[in-house]
PyMOL Python script that loads the backbone (N, CA, C, O; Angstrom):
from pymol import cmd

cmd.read_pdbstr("""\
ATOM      1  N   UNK A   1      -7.003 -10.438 -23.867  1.00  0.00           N
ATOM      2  CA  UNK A   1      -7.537  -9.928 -22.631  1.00  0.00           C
ATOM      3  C   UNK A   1      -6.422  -9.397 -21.727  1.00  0.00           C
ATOM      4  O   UNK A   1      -6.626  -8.516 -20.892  1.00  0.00           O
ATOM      5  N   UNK A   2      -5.353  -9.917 -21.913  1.00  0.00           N
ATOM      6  CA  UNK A   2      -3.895  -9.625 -20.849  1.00  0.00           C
ATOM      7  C   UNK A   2      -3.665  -8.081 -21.169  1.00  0.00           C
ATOM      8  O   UNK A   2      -3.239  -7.318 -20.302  1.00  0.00           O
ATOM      9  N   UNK A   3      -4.062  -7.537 -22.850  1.00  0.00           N
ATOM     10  CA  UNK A   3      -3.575  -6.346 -23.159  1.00  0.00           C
ATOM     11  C   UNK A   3      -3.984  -5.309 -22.355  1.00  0.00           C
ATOM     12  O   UNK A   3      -3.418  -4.319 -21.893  1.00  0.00           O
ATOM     13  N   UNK A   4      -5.762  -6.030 -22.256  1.00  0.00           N
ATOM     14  CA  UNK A   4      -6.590  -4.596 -21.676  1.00  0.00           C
ATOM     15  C   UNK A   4      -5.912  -4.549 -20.089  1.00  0.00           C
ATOM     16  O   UNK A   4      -5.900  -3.422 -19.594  1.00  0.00           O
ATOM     17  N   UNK A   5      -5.386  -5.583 -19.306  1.00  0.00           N
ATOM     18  CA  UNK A   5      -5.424  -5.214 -17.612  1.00  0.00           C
ATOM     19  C   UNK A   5      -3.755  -4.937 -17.903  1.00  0.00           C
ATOM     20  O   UNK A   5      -3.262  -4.567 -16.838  1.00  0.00           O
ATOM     21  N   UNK A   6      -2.803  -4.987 -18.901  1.00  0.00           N
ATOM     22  CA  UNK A   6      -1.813  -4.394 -18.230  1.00  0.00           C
ATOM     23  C   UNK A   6      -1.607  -2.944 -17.835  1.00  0.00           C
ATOM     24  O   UNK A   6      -0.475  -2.531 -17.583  1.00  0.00           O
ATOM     25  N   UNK A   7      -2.369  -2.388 -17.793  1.00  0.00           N
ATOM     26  CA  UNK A   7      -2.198  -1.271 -17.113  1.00  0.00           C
ATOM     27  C   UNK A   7      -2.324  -1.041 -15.688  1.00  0.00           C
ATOM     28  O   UNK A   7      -2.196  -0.140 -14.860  1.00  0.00           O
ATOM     29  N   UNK A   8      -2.660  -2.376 -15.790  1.00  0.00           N
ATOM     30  CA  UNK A   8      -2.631  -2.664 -13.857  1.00  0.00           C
ATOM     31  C   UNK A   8      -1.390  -3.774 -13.960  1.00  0.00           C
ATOM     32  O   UNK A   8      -1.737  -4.460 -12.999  1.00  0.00           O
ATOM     33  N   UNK A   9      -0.516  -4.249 -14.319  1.00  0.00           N
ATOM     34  CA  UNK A   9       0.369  -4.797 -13.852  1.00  0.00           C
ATOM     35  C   UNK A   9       1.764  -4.154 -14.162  1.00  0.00           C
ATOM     36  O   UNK A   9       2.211  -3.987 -15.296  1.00  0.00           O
ATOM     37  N   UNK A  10       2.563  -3.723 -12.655  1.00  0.00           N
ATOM     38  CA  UNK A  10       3.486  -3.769 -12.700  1.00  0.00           C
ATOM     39  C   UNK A  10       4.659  -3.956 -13.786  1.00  0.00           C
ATOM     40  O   UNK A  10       4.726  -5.111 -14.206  1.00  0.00           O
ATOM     41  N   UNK A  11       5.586  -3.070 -14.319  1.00  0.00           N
ATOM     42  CA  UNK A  11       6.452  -4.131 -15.527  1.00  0.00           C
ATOM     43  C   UNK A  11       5.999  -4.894 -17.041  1.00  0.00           C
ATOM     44  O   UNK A  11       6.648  -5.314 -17.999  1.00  0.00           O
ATOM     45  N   UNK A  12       4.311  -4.818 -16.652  1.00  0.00           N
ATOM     46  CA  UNK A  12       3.626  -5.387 -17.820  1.00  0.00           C
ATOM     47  C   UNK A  12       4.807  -5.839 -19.112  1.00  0.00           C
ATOM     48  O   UNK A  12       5.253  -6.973 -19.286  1.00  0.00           O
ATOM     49  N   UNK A  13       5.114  -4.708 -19.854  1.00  0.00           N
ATOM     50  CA  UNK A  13       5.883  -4.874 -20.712  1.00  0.00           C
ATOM     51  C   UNK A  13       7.242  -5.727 -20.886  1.00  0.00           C
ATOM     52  O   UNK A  13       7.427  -6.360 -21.925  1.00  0.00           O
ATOM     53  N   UNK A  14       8.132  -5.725 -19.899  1.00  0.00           N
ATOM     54  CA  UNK A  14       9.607  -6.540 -19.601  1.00  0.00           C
ATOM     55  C   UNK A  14       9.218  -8.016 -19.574  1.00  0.00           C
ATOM     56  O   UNK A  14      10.013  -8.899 -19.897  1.00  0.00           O
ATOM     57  N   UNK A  15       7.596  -8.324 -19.060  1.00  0.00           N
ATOM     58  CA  UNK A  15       7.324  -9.726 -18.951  1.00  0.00           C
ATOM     59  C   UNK A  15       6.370 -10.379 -20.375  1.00  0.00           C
ATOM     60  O   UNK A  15       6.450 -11.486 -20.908  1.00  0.00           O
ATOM     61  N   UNK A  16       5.634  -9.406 -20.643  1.00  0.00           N
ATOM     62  CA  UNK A  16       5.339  -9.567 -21.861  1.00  0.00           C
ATOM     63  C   UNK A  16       6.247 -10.047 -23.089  1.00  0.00           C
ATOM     64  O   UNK A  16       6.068 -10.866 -23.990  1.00  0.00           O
ATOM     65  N   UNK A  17       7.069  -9.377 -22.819  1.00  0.00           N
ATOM     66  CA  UNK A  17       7.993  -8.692 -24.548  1.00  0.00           C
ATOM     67  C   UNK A  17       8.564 -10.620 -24.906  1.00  0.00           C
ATOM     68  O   UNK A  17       8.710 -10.855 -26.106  1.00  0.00           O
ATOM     69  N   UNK A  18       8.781 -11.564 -24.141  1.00  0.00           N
ATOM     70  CA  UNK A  18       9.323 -12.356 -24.644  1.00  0.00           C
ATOM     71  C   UNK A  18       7.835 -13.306 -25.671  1.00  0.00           C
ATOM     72  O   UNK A  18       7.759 -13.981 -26.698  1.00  0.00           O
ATOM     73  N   UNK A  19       6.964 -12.839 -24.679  1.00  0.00           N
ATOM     74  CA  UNK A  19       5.485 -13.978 -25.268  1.00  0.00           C
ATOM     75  C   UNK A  19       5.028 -13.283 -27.008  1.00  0.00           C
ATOM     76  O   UNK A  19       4.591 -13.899 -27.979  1.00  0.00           O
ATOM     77  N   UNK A  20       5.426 -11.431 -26.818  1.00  0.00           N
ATOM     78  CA  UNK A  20       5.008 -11.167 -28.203  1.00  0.00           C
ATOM     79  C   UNK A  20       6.036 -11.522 -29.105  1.00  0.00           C
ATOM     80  O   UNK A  20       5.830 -11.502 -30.318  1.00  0.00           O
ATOM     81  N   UNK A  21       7.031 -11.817 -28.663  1.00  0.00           N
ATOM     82  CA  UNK A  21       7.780 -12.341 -29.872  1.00  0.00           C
ATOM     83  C   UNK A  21       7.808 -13.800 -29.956  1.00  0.00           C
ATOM     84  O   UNK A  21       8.682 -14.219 -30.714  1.00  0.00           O
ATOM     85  N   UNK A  22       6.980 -14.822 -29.296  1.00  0.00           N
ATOM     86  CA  UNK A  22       6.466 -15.874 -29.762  1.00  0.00           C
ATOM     87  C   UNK A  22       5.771 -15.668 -31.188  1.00  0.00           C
ATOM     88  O   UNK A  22       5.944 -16.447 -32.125  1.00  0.00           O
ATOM     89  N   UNK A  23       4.955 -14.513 -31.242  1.00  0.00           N
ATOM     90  CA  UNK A  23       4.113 -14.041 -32.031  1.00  0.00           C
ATOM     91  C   UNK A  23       4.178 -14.289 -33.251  1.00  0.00           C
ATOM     92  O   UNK A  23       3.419 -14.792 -34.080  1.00  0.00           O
ATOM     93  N   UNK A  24       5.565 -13.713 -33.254  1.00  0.00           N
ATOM     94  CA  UNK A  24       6.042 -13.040 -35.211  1.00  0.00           C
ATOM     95  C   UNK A  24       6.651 -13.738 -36.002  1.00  0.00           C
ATOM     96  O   UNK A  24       7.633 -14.409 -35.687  1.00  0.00           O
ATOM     97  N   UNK A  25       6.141 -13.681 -37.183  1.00  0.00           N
ATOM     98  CA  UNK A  25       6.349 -14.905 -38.426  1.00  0.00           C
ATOM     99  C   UNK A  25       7.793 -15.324 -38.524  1.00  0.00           C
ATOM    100  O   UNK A  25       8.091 -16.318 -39.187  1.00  0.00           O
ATOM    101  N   UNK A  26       8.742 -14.578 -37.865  1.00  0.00           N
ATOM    102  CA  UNK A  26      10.391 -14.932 -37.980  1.00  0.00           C
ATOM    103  C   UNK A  26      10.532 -15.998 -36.841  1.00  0.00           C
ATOM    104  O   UNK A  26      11.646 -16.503 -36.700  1.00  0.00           O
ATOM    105  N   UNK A  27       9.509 -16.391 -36.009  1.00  0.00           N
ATOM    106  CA  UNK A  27       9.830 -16.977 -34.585  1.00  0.00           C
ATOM    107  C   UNK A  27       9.043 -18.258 -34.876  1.00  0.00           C
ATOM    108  O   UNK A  27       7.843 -18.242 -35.151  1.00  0.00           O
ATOM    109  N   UNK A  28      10.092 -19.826 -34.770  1.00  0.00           N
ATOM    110  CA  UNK A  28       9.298 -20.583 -35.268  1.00  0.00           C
ATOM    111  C   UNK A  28       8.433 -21.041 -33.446  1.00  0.00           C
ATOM    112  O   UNK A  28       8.919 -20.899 -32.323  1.00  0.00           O
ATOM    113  N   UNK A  29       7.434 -21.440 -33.743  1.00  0.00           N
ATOM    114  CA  UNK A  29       6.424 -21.221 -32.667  1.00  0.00           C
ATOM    115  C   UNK A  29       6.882 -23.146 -31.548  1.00  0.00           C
ATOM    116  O   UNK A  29       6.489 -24.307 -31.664  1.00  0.00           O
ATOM    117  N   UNK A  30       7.745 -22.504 -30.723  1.00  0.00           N
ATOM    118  CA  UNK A  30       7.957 -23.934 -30.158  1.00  0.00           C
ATOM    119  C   UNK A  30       7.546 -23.613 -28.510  1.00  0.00           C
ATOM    120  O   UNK A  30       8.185 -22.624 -28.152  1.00  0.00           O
ATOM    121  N   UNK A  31       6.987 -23.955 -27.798  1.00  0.00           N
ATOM    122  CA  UNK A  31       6.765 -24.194 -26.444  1.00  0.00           C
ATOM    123  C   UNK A  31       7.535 -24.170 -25.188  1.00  0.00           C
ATOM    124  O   UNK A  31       7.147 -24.924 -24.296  1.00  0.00           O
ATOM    125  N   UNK A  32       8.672 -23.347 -24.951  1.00  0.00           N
ATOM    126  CA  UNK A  32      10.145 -23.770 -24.225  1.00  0.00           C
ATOM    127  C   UNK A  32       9.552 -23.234 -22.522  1.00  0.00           C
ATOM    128  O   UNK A  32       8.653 -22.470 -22.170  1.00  0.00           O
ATOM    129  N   UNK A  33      10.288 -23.843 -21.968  1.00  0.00           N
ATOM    130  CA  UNK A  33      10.316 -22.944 -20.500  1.00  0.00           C
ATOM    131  C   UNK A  33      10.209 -22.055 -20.543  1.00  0.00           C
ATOM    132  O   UNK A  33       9.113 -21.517 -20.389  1.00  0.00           O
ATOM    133  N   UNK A  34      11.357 -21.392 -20.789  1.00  0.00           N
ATOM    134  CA  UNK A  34      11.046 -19.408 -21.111  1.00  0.00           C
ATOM    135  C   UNK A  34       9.380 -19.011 -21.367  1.00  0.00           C
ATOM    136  O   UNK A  34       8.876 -18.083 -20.735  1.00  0.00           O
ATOM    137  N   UNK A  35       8.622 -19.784 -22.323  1.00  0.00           N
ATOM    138  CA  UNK A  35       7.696 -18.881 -22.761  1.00  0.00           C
ATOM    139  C   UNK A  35       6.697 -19.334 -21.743  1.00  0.00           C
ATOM    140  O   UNK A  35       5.773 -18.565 -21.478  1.00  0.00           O
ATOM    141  N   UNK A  36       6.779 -20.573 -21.101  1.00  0.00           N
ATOM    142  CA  UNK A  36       5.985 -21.367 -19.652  1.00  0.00           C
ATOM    143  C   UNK A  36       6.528 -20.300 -18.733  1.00  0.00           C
ATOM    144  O   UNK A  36       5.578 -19.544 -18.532  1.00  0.00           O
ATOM    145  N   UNK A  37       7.692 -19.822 -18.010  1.00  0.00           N
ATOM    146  CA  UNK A  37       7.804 -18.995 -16.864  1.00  0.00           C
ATOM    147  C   UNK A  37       7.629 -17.586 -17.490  1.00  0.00           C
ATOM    148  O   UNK A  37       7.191 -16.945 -16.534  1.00  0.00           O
ATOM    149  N   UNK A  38       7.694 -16.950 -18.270  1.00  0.00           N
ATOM    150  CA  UNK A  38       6.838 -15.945 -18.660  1.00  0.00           C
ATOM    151  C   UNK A  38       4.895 -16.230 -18.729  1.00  0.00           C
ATOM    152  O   UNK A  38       4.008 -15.408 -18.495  1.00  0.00           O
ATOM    153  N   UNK A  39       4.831 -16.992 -18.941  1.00  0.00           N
ATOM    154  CA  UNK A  39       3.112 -16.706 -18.981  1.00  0.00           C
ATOM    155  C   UNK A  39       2.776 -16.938 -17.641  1.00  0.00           C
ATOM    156  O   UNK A  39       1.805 -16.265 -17.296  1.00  0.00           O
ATOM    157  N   UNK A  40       3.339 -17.805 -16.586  1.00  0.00           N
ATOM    158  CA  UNK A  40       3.253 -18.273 -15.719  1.00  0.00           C
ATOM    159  C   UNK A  40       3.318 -16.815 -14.666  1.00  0.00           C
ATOM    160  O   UNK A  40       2.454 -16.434 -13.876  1.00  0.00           O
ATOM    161  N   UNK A  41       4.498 -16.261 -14.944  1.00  0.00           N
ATOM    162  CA  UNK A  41       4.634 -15.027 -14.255  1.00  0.00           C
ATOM    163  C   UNK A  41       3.286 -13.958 -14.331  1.00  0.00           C
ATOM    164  O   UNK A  41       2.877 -13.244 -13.415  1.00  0.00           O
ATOM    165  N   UNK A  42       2.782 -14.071 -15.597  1.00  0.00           N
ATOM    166  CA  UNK A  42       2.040 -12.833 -16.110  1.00  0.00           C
ATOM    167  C   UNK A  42       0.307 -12.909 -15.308  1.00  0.00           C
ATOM    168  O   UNK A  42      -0.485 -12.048 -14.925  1.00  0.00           O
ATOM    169  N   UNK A  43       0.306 -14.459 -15.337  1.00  0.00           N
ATOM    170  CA  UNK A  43      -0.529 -15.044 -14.743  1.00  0.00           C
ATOM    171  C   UNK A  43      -0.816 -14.769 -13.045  1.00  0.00           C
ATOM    172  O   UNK A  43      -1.828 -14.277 -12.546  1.00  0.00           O
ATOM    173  N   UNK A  44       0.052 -15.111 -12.555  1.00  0.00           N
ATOM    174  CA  UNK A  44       0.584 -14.664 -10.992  1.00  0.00           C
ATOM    175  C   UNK A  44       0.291 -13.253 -10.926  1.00  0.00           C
ATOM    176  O   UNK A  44      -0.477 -12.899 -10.032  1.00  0.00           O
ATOM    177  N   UNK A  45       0.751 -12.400 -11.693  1.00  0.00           N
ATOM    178  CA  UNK A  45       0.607 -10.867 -11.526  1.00  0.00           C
ATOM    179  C   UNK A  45      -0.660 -10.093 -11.852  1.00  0.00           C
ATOM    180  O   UNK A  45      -0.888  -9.080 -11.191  1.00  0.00           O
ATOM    181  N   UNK A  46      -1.672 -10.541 -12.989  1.00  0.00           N
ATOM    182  CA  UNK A  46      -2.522 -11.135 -13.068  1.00  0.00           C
ATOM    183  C   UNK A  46      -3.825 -11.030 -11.941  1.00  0.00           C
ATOM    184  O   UNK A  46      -4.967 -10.610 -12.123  1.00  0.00           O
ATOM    185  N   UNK A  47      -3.351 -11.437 -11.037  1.00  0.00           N
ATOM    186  CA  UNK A  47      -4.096 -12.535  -9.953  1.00  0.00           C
ATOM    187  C   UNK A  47      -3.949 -12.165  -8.639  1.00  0.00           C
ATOM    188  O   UNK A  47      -4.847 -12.472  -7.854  1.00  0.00           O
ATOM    189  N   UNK A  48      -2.873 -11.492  -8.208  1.00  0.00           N
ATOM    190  CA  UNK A  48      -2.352 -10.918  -7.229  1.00  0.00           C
ATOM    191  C   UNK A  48      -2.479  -9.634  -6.673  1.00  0.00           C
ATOM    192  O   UNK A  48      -2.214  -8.836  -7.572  1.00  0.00           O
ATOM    193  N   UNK A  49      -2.674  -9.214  -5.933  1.00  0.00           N
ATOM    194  CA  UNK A  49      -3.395  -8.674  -4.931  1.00  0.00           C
ATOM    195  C   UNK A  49      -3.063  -6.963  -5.244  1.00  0.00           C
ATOM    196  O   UNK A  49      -3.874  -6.076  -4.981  1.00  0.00           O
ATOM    197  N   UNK A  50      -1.838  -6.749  -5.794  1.00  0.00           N
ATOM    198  CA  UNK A  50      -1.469  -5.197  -5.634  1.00  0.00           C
ATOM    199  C   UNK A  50      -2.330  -5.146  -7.238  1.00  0.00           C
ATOM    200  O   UNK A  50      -2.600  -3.948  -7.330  1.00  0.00           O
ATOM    201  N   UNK A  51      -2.723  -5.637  -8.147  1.00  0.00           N
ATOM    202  CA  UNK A  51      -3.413  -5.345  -9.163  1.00  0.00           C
ATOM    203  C   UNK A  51      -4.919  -4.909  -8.954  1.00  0.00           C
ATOM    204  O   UNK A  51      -5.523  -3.914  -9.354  1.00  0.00           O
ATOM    205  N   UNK A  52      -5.398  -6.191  -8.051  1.00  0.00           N
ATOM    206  CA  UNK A  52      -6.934  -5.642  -7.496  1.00  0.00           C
ATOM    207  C   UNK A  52      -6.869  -4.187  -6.337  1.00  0.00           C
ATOM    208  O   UNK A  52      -5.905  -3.760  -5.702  1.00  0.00           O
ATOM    209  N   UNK A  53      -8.178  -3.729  -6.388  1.00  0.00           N
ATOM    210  CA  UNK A  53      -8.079  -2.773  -5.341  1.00  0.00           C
ATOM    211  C   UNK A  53      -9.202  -3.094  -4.718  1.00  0.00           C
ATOM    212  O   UNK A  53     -10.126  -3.726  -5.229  1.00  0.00           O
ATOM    213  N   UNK A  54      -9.147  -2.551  -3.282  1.00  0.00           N
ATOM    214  CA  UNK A  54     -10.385  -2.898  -2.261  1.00  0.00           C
ATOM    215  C   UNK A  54     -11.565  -1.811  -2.381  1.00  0.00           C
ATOM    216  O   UNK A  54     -11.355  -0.607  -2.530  1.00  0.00           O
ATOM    217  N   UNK A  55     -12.632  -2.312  -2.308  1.00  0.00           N
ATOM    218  CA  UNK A  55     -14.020  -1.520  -2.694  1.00  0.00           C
ATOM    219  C   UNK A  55     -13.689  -0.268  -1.310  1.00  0.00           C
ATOM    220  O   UNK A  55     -12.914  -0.304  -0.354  1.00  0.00           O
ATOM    221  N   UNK A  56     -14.574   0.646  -1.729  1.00  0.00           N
ATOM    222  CA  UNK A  56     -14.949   1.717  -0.371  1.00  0.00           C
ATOM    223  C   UNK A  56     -15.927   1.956  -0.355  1.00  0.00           C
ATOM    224  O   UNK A  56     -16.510   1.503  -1.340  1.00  0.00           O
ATOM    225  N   UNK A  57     -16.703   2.638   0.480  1.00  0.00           N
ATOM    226  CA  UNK A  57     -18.087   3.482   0.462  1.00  0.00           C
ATOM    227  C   UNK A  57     -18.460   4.389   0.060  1.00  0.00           C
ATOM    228  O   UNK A  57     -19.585   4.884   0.122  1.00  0.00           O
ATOM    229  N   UNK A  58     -17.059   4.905  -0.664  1.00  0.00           N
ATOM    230  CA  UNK A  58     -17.742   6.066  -1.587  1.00  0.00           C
ATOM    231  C   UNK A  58     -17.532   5.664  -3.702  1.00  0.00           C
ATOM    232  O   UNK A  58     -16.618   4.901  -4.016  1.00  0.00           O
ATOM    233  N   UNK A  59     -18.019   5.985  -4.310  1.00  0.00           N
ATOM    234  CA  UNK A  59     -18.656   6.043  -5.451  1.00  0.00           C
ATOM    235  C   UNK A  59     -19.106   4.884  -5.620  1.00  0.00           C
ATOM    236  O   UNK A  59     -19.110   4.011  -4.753  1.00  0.00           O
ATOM    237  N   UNK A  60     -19.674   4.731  -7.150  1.00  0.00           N
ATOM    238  CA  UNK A  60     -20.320   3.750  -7.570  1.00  0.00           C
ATOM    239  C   UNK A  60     -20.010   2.387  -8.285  1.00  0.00           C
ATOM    240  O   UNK A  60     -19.194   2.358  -9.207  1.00  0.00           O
ATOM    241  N   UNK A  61     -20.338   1.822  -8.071  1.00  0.00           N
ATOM    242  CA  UNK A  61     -19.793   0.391  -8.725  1.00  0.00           C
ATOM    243  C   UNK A  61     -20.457  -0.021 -10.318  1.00  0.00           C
ATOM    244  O   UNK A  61     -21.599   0.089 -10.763  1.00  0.00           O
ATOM    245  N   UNK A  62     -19.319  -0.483 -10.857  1.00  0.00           N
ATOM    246  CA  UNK A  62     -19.920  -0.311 -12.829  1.00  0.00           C
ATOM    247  C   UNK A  62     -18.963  -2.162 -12.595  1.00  0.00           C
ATOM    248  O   UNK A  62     -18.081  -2.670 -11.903  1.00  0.00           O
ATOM    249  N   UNK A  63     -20.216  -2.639 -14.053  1.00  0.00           N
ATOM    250  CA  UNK A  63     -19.987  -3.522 -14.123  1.00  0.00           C
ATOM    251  C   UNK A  63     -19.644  -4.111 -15.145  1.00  0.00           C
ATOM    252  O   UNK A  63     -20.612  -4.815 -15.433  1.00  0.00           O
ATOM    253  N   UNK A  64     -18.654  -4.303 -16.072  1.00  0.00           N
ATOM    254  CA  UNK A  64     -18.373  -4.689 -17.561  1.00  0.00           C
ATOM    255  C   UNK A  64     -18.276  -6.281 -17.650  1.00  0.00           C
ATOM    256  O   UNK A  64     -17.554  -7.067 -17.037  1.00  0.00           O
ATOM    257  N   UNK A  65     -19.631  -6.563 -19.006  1.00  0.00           N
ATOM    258  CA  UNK A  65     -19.137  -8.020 -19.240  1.00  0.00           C
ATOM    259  C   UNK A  65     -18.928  -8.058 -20.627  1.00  0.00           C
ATOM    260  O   UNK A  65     -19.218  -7.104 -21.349  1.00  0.00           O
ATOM    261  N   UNK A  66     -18.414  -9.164 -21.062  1.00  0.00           N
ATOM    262  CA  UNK A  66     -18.554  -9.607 -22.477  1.00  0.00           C
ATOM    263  C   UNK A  66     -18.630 -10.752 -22.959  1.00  0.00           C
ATOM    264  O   UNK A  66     -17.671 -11.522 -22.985  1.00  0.00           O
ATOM    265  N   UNK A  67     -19.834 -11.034 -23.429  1.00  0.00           N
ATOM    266  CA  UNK A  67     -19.963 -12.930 -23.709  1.00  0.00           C
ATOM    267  C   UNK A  67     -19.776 -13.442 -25.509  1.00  0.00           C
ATOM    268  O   UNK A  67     -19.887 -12.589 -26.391  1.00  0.00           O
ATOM    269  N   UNK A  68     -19.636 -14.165 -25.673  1.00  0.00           N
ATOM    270  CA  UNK A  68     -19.370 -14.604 -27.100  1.00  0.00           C
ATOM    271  C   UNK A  68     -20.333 -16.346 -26.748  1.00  0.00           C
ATOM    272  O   UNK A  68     -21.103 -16.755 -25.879  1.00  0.00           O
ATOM    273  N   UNK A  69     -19.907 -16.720 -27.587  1.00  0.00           N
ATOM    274  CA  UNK A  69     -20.229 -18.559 -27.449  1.00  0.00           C
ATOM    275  C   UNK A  69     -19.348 -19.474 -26.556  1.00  0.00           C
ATOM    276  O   UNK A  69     -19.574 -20.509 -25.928  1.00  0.00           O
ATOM    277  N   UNK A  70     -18.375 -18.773 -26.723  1.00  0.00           N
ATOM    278  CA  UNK A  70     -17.055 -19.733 -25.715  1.00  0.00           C
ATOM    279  C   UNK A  70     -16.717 -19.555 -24.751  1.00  0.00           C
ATOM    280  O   UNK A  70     -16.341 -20.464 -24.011  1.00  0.00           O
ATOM    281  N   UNK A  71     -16.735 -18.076 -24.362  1.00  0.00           N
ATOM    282  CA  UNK A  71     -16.467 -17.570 -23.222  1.00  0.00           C
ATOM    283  C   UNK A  71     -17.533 -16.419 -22.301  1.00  0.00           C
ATOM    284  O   UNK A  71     -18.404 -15.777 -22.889  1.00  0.00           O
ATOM    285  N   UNK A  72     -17.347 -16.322 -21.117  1.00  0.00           N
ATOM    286  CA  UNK A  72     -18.104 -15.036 -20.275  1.00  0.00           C
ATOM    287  C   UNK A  72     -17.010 -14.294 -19.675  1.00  0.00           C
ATOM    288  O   UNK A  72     -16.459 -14.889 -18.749  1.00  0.00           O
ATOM    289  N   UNK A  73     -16.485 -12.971 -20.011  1.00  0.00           N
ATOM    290  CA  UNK A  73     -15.607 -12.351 -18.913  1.00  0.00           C
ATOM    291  C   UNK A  73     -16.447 -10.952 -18.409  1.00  0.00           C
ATOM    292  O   UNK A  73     -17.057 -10.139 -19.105  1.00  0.00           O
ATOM    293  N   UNK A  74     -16.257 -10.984 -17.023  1.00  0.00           N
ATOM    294  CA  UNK A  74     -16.700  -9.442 -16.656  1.00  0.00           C
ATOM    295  C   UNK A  74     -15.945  -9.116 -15.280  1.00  0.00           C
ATOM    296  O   UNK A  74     -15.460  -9.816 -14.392  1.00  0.00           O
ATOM    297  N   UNK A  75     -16.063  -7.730 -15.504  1.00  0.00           N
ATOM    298  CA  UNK A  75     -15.071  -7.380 -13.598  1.00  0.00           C
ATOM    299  C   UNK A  75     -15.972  -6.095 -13.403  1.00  0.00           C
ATOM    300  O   UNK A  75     -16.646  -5.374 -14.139  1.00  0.00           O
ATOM    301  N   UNK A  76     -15.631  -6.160 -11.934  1.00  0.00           N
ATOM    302  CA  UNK A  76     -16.032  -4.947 -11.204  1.00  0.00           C
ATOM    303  C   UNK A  76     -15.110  -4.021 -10.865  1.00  0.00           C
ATOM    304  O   UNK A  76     -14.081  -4.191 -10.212  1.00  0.00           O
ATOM    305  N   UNK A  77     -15.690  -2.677 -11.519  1.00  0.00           N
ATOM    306  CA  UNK A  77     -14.950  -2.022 -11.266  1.00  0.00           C
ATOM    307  C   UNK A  77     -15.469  -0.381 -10.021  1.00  0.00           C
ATOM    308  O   UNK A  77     -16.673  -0.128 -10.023  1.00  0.00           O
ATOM    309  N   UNK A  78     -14.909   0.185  -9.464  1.00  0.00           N
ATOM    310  CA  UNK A  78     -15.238   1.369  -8.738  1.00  0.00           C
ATOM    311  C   UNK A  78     -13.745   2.637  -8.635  1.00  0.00           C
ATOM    312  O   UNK A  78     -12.670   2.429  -8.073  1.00  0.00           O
ATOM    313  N   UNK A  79     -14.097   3.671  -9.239  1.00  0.00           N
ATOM    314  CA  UNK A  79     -13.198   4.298  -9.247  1.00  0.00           C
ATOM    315  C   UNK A  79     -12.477   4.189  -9.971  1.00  0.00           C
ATOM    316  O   UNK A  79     -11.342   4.365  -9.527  1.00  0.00           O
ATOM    317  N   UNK A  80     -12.556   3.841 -11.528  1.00  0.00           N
ATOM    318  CA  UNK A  80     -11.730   3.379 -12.274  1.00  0.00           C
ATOM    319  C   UNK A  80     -10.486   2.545 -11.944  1.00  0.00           C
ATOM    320  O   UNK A  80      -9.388   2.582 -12.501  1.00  0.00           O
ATOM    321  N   UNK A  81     -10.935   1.712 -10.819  1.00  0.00           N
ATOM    322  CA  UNK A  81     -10.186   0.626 -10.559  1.00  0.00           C
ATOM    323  C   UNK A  81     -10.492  -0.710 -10.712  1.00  0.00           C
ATOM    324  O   UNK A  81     -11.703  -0.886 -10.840  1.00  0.00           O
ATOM    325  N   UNK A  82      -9.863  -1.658 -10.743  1.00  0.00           N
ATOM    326  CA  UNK A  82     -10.630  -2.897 -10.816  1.00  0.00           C
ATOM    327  C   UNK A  82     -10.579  -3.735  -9.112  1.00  0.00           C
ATOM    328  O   UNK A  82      -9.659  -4.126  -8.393  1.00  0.00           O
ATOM    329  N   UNK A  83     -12.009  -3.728  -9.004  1.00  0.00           N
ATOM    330  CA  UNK A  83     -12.304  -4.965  -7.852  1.00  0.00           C
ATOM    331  C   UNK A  83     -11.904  -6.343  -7.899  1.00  0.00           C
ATOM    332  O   UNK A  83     -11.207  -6.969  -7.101  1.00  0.00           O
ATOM    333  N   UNK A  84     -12.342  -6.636  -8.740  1.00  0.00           N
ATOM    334  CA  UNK A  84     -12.714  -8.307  -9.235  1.00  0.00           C
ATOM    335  C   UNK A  84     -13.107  -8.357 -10.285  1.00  0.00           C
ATOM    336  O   UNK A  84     -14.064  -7.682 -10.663  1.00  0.00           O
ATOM    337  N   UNK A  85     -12.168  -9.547 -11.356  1.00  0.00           N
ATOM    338  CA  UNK A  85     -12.865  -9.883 -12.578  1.00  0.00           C
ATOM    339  C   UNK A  85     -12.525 -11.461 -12.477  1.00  0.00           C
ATOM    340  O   UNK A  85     -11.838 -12.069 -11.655  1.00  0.00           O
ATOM    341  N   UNK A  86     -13.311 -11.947 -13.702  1.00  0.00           N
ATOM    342  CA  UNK A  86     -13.627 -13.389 -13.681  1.00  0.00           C
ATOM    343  C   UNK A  86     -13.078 -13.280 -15.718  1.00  0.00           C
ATOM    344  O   UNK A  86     -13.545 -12.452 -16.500  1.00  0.00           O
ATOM    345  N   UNK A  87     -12.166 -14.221 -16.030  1.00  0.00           N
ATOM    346  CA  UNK A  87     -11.392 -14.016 -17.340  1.00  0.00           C
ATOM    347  C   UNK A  87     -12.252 -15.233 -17.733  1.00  0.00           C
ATOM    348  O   UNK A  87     -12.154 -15.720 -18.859  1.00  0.00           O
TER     349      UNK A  87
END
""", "prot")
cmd.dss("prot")
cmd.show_as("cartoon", "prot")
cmd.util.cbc("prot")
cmd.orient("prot")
């Protein structure tokens, strides 16, 4: 889900790049700080205010969800921006 909104975060990539190489079969998969203040960061940015944008009175508001068994995510969007989503 982080893939689809980085295009709203800032840097996306520089903060990312350490978590995808948690990823890869050469990286044995251990839990360190680094990969805690990277997600932690991504999270914050995420969540924070210059990512959302404020509704206006002009166009229309669209609403994307997607449910499975485990989870519900959907956001609002207007102007091909995002209002508010719920992950």
């Amino acid at each position: 889900m982080v893939g689809y909104y980085s295009r709203f975060v800032q840097n996306f990539s520089k903060v990312a790049t350490s978590l995808t190489n948690l990823t890869t079969k050469t990286t044995k998969y251990e839990w360190t700080n680094k990969w805690k203040e990277a997600f932690q960061q991504l999270k914050n940015r995420l969540t924070s205010g210059p990512v959302l944008a404020l509704p206006t009175n002009s166009g229309n508001f669209i609403v994307y969800s997607d449910a499975s068994k485990n989870r519900l995510c959907c956001e609002l969007m207007q102007n091909n921006r995002v209002i508010a989503y719920a992950p």
